[in-house]
N, C-alpha and C positions, 0 to 999 in steps of 0.2 A: 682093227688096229687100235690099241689104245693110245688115250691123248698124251702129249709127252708130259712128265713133270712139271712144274713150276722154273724155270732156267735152266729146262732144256732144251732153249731150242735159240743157239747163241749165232748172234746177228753184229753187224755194223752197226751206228748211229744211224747211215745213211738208211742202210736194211727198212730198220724201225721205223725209222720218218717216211718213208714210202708207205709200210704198211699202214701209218696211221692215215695218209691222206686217200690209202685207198680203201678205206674204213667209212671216214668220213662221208668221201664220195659216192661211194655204194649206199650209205643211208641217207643221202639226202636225196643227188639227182636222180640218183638208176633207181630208187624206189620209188621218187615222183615217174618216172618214165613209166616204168611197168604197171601203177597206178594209173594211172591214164588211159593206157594200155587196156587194162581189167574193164575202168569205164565203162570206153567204148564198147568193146567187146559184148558187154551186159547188156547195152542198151541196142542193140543188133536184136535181142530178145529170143523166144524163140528156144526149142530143147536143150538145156546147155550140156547134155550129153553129144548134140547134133552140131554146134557150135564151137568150129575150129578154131576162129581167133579167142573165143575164150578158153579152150584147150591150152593151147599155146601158151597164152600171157599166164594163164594158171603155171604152166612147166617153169617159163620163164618164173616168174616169181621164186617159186620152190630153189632152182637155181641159185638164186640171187641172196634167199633166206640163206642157201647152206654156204654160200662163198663170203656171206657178213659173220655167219657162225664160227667160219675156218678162221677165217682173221681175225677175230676177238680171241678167239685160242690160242694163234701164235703170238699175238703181242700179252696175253696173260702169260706165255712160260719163256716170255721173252726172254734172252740176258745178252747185255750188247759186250758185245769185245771191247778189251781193253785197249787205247790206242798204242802203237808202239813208235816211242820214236828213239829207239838207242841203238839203228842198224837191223834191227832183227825183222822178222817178213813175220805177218799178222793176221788175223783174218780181214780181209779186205784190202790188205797189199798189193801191188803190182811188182813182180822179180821180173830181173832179166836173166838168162840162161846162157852160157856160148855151151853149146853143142862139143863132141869132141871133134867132128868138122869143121870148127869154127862158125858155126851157124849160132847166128844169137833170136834165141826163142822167150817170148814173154807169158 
């Protein structure tokens, strides 16, 4: 699958702010965790072909590399929606519905 263009990939403010803090987060804590993680692991010693928690924290890592990768991507082809406030529904609006049963669905 290839990466989307440059604003193509159109988000809320709120969207983007999420992704950025989960950007941040992922390179600071979760990389100190898995980091530690590895450590340990290392220091267990020993075949590290034979060495399941260093297996593991190695997968984990790999993981963690490709989920900082994906969201550096999306916030590069980010484009946030434009707010709407002249009645019209937007991306990120909430509509109400009445059903023709008179059911109101959101």
């Amino acid at each position: 699958m290839a990466a989307p263009a440059a604003g193509d990939d159109l988000m809320t403010r709120e969207g983007y702010d999420r992704l950025r803090q989960e950007l941040l987060t992922l390179m600071t804590t979760e990389r100190s965790k898995v980091a530690e993680r590895l450590r340990g692991a290392r220091q267990d010693g020993g075949d590290p072909a034979e060495n399941g928690a260093l297996i593991d924290a190695l997968a984990e890592q790999s993981l963690l590399e490709s989920r900082i990768n994906n969201v550096k991507a999306r916030l590069v082809s980010a484009r946030i929606a434009p707010a709407t406030d002249d009645g019209s529904a937007g991306i990120g609006c909430s509509v109400r519905l009445r059903t023709s049963t008179g059911q109101i669905v959101e």
